[in-house]
Structure formats: C-alpha cells, structure tokens
C-alpha positions as CSV (number, residue, x, y, z in Angstrom):
1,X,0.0,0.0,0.0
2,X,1.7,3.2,-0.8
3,X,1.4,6.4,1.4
4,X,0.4,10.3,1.8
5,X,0.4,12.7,4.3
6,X,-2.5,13.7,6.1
7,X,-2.0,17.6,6.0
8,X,1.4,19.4,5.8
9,X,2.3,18.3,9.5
10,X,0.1,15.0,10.0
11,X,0.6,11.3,9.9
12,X,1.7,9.3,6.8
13,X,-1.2,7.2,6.1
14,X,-2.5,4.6,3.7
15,X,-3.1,6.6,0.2
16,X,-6.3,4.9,0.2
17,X,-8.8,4.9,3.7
18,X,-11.9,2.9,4.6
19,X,-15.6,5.3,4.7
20,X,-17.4,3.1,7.6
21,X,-20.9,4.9,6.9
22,X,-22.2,1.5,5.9
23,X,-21.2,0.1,9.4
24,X,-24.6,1.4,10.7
25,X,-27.0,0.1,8.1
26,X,-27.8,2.9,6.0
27,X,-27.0,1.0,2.4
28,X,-28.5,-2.1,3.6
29,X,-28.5,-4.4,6.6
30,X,-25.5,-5.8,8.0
31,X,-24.0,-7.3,11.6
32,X,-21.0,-6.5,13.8
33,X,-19.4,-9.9,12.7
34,X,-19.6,-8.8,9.0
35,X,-18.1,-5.3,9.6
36,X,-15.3,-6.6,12.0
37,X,-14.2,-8.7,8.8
38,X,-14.7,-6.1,6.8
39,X,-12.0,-3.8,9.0
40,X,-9.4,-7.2,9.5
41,X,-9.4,-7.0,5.8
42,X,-8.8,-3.4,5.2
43,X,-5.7,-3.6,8.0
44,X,-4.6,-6.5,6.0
45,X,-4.5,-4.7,2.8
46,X,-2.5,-1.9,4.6
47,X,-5.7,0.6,4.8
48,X,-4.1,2.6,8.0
49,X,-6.9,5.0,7.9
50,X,-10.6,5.0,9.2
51,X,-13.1,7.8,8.7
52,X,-16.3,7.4,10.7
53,X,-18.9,10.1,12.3
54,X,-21.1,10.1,15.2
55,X,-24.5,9.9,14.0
56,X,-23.3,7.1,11.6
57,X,-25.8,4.8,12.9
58,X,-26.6,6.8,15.6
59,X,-23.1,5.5,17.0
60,X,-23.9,2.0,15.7
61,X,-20.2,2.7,13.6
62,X,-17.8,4.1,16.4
63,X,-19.1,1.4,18.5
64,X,-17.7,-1.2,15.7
65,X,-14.5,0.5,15.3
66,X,-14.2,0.7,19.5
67,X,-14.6,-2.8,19.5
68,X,-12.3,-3.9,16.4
69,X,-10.0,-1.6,18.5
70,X,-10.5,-3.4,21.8
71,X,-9.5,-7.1,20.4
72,X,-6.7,-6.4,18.1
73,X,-3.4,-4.3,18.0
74,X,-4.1,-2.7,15.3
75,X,-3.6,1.7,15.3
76,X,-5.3,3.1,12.6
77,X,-5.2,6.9,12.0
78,X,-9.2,7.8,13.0
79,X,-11.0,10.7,11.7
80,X,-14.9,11.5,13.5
81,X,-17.2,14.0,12.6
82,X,-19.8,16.2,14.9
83,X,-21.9,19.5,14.1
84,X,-25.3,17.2,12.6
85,X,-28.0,17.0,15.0
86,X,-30.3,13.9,14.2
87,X,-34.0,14.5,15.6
88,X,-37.8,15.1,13.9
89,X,-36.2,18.2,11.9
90,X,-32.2,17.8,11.2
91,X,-30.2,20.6,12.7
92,X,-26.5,22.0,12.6
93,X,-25.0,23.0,15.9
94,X,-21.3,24.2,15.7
95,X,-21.2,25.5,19.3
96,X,-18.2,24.8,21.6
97,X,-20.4,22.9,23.9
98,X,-21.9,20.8,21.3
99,X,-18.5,20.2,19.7
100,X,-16.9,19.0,22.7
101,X,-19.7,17.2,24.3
102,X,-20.0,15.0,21.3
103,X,-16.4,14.4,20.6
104,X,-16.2,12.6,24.1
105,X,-19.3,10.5,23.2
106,X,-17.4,9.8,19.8
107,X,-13.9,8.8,22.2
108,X,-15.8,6.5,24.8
109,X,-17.5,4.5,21.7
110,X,-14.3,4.2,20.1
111,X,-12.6,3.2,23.5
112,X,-9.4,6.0,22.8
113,X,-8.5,8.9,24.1
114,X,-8.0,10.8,21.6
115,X,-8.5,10.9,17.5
116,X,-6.1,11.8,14.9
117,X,-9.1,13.8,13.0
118,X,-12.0,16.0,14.1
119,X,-14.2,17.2,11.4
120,X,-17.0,20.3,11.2
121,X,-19.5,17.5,9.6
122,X,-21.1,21.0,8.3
123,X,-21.1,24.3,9.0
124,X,-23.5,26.5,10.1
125,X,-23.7,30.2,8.9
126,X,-25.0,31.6,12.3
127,X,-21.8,30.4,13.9
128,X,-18.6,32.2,12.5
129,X,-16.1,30.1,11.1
130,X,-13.2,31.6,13.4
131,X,-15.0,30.5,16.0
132,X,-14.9,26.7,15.2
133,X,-11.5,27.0,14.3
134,X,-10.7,28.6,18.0
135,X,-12.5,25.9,19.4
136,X,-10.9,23.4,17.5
137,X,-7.7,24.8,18.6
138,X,-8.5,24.3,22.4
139,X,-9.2,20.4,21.7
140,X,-5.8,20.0,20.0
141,X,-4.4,22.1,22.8
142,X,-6.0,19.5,25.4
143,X,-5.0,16.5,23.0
144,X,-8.2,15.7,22.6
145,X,-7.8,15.8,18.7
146,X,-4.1,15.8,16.5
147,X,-5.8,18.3,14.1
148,X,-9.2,19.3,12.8
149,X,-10.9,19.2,9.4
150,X,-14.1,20.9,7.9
151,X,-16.7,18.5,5.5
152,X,-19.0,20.1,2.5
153,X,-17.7,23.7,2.7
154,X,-16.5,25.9,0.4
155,X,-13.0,27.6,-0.5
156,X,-13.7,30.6,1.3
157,X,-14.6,29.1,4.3
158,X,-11.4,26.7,4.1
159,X,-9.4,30.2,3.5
160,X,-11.1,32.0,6.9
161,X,-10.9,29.2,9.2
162,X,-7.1,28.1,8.5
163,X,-6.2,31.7,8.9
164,X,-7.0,31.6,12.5
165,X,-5.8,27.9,12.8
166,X,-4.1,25.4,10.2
167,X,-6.6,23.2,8.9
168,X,-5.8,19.4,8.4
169,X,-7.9,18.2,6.1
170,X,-11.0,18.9,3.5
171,X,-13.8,16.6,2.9
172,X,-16.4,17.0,0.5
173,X,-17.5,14.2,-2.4
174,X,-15.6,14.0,-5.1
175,X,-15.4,11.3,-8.3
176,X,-16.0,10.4,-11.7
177,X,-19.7,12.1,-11.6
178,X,-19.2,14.8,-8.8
179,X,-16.4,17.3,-10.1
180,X,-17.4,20.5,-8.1
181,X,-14.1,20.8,-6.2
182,X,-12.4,21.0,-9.4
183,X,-14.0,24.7,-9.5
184,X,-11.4,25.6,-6.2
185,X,-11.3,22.9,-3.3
186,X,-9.1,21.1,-4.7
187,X,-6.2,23.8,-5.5
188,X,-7.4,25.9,-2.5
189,X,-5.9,22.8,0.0
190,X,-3.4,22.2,-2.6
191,X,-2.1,25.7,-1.8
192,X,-2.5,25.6,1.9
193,X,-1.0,22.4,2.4
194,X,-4.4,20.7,3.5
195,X,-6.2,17.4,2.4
196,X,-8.6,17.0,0.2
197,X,-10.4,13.8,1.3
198,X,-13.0,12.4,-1.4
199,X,-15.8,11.2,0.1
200,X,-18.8,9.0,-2.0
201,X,-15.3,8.5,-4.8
202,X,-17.5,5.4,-6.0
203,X,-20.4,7.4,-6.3
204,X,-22.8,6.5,-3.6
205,X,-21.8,2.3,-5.0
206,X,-22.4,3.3,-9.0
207,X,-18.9,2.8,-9.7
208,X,-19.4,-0.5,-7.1
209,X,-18.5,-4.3,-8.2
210,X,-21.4,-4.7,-8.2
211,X,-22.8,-1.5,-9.8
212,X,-25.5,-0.4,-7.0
213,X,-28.4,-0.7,-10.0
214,X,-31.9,0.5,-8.7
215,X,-32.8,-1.9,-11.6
216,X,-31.4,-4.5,-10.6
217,X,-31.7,-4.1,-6.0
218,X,-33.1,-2.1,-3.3
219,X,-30.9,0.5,-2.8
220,X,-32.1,1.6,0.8
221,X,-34.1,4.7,2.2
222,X,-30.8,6.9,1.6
223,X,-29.6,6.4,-1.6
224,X,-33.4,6.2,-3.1
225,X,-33.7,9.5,-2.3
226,X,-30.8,10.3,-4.3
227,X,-31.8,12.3,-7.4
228,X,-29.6,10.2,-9.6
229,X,-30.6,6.9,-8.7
230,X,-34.2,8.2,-9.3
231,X,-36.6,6.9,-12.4
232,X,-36.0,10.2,-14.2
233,X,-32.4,10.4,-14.1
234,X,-31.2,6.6,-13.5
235,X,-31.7,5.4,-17.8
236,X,-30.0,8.6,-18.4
237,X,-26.8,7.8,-16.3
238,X,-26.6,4.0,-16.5
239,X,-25.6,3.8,-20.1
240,X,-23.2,6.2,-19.3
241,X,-21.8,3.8,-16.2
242,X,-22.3,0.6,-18.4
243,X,-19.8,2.7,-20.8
244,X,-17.2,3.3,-18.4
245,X,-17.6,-0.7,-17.0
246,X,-16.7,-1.6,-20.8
247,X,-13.6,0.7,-20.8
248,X,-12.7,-0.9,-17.2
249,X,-12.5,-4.4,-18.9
250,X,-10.5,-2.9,-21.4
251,X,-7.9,-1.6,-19.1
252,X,-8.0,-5.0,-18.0
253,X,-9.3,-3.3,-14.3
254,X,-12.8,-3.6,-12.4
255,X,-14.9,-0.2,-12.1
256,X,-14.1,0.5,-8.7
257,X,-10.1,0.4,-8.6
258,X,-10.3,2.7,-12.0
259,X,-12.4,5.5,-10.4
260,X,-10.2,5.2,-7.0
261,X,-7.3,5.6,-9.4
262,X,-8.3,8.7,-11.2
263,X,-9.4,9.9,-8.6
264,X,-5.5,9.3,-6.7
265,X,-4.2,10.7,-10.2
266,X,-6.0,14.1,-9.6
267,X,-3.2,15.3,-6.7
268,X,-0.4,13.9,-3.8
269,X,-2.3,15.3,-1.4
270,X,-5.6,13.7,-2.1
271,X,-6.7,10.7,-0.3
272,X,-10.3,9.0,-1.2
273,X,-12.1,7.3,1.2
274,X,-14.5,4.6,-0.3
275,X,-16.9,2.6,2.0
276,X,-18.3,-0.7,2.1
277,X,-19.3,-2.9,4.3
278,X,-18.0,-6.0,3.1
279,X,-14.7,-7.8,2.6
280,X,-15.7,-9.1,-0.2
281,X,-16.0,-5.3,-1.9
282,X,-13.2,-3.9,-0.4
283,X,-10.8,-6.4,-2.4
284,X,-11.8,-5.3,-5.4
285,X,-10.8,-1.9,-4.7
286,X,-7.9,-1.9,-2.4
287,X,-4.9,-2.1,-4.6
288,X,-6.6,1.0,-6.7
289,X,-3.2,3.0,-5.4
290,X,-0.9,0.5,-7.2
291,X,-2.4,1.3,-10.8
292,X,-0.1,3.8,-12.9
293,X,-2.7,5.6,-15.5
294,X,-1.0,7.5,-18.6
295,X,-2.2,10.5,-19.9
296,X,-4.0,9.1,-22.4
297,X,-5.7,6.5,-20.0
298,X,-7.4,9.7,-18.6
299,X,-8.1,10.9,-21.7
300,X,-10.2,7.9,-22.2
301,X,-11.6,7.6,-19.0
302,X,-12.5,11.3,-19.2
303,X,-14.1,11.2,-22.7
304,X,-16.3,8.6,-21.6
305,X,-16.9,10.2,-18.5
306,X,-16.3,14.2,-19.6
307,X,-17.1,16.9,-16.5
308,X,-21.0,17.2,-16.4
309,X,-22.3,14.1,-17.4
310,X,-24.2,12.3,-14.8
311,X,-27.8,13.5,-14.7
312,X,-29.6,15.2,-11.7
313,X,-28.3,16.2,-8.5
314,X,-26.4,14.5,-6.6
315,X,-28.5,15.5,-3.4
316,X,-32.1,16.8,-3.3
317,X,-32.8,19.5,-1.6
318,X,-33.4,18.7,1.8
319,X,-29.5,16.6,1.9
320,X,-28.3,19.8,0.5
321,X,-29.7,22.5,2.7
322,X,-26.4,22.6,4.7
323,X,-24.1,22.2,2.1
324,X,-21.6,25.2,1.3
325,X,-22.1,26.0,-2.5
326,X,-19.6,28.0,-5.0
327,X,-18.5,28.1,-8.5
C-alpha cells in the first residue's frame, strides 16, 4: 500500500482509507461480525486510515471501530465528525459545547482517548467560522484531537478558518460524476498544504463491483432518495456507467479500482475514502493505489466520462440544505 500525508504536519497514512458509513446500516443491513471482517481486511491490505462520524448509525459505527479496537493491536489513523444534529427536523450545531460534548461520546465508543481527525460534519452560517476553528484549537491544545478538518464547505470558508488555525484536512465528495471541487477545493488545500479527502469517490456504490443498479436491488431509504438513482435520471446515467464498466475491462481493471485511481491521479495530497461494508468489496478496490494511469488512459476515461455528465443532482434539496455551494 503506498502512502500520503494527512496535512502538511500530520501522519503518513494509507493513500487509500476505509468510509465506515455503511457500518450502521444505511446501504442495507449488516452485523458486527460482517463489519469486524470487513476492517481485519482493510488492515490487511495496509488501509491505516478510518473515517467514521457520530450519527453514523446513531453510534452504531464508532461502536464497531471501539470494539475492532478493543480485540486487536491494530492503530489506525481515525477521523470522527460532529456538528449534525439527528431529531424530527435535522439541525446544525457548531457551538463549543456541542462540539466538545460530542467528541467525548465519539472517544468513549471508540474506547481511545483521543483521535487523529475532528471534522465540522457542516457548517452553520450563524456560527462564524473563526469560532470553530478557535475551538478546535483548544481540543488540540488539550490532546483531545491531533488536528481538525471541515466536511462540505467551500473555499472561502477553508481560506477563513485556516487563517485563525491550520486546517488538516478537507472533505467534500468527489469522483468520476461529482467534479465540483475542481472549481477551487481542490487547489485551495493544494495551496495551503491541506487534504482533500474524497468522500462517496465510487459514487454512492455506482462505480461499485457490483454497480448499485436500482434496476437491478433495493438501494435503501438513503440512496433512493438520491436524485440520480431516481426513475428520471437513472436510464439517463446507467448507459453512461455501463460505458465506463466496458472501458474498465478494457484496461484490464474492475470499475471500482479505476475510479479510485483517477481519482489518486487528480493530486499527492488527495486521499479518497471509499466505504463498504463487506470484505468481499473492499478487495476489489484496495490495490486502486498500485495502478499507474498514462495521460492518455485519462483521456479515455474522461471522454467517456467528460465533466457534467451524470444527470440530476447529486442530493435533493433537503441533503443539500447545509451544504456550502460555490462556483
């Protein structure tokens, strides 16, 4: 497995890390035995960094990673996310309170002390950016955190918050059919020495072996709500995916390694973060960082795939009512 860094002064980890979303059931059911495999065979394919969130399963996820933690040796670099407030009506609370009360729920479910990674999981508008970044501050200070990051924000934001404390790392989605960070997140944390951490880089399982077909399976209460999956826009954008499978075989890859490794291609400091909650899908994937593209590999993979091409959004509007947007 090769390597990055995670920011300008953070850890060397694994140029490819695990999303554990899925740990908590929102793709589909699953079990603690099946997710416990799942992370034994990241670890064993030298994946050395984890990226989970509180409300991921309403801790159902931390709780998996605490107890993977608890009956191996294994240190993995860990990244946790709070600022989403799950209830009747979804809220955003970026408060020092809130921010610190649930980063110690998110350290007694993982059974550590302390995480390598803190993200903003969003930011709200009606708290100043400085002030997160002050607060986030005071964590490291404690050693609570080794740095903090900020998830679906903009390049201005990014700018304000690392002025008034270096920011680790970036995360918004990013791949093959979600290019908005190419319009400035992406050279933004190039220039400040930050991450850029691709979330969703196999598009919510589209790029998947198998494809996540909503012809073909239930996708699940999340990703049915997912304009692109929908009736409208799905026979629109599966040609397109069928397409790109062909060009895979071609290349003599599966889908999901070649969309990890254009993705890898697109910058040193970026470092996707695919999920799954199986083994079994994780192999296909995990030795995406080992595949050398040429420039006219891209070319092909982008012709088949140029900017703009998936249809409908890749949220609707209640997902995306605490998104940062720019152009």
């Amino acid at each position: 497995m090769k390597h990055r860094h995670l920011g300008a002064n953070g850890p060397r980890v694994s140029a490819i890390g695990l999303g554990c979303l899925s740990f908590g059931g929102i793709f589909g059911g699953t079990t603690t035995d099946a997710s416990l495999a799942c992370l034994d065979a990241a670890w064993d394919h030298g994946i050395t960094f984890l990226d989970v969130a509180n409300i991921y399963g309403n801790g159902v996820s931390e709780s998996v990673i605490g107890e993977w933690l608890g009956t191996r040796k294994h240190r993995p670099v860990i990244a946790t996310k709070a600022a989403i407030v799950q209830g009747e009506t979804r809220g955003i609370n970026n408060s020092a309170a809130h921010l610190r009360a649930e980063l110690e729920g998110s350290l007694k479910r993982l059974g550590v002390d302390h995480v390598d990674l803190f993200y903003l999981h969003r930011h709200d508008p009606g708290t100043p950016i400085e002030e997160v970044a002050q607060t986030m501050a005071t964590l490291m200070t404690e050693g609570k955190i080794g740095g903090y990051g900020l998830s679906e924000v903009a390049p201005y934001t990014l700018r304000r918050a690392h002025a008034v404390h270096p920011v680790m790392a970036v995360q918004n989605e990013y791949s093959l059919w979600t290019r908005q960070p190419e319009l400035g997140m992406i050279q933004t944390c190039a220039d400040l020495g930050v991450s850029f951490i691709p979330f969703s880089p196999l598009a919510r399982g589209a790029f998947g072996t198998p494809m996540a077909d909503p012809d073909q399976c239930d996708l699940g209460p999340f990703r049915s709500q997912i304009p692109r999956f929908s009736p409208e826009y799905w026979p629109l954008n599966k040609p397109k995916l069928l397409a790109f499978q062909q060009l895979a075989a071609d290349m003599r890859h599966n889908p999901a390694a070649l969309a990890l490794a254009w993705c890898l291609h697109k910058g040193d400091h970026l470092i996707p973060i695919p999920g799954t909650r199986t083994a079994s899908h994780l192999a296909a994937w995990a030795q995406a960082p080992d595949i050398t593209l040429s420039a006219a590999d891209l070319h092909q993979i982008e012709t088949t795939l140029p900017v703009g091409w998936a249809a409908g959004d890749r949220y609707n509007d209640a997902m995306a009512s605490s998104v940062e947007r720019y152009s």
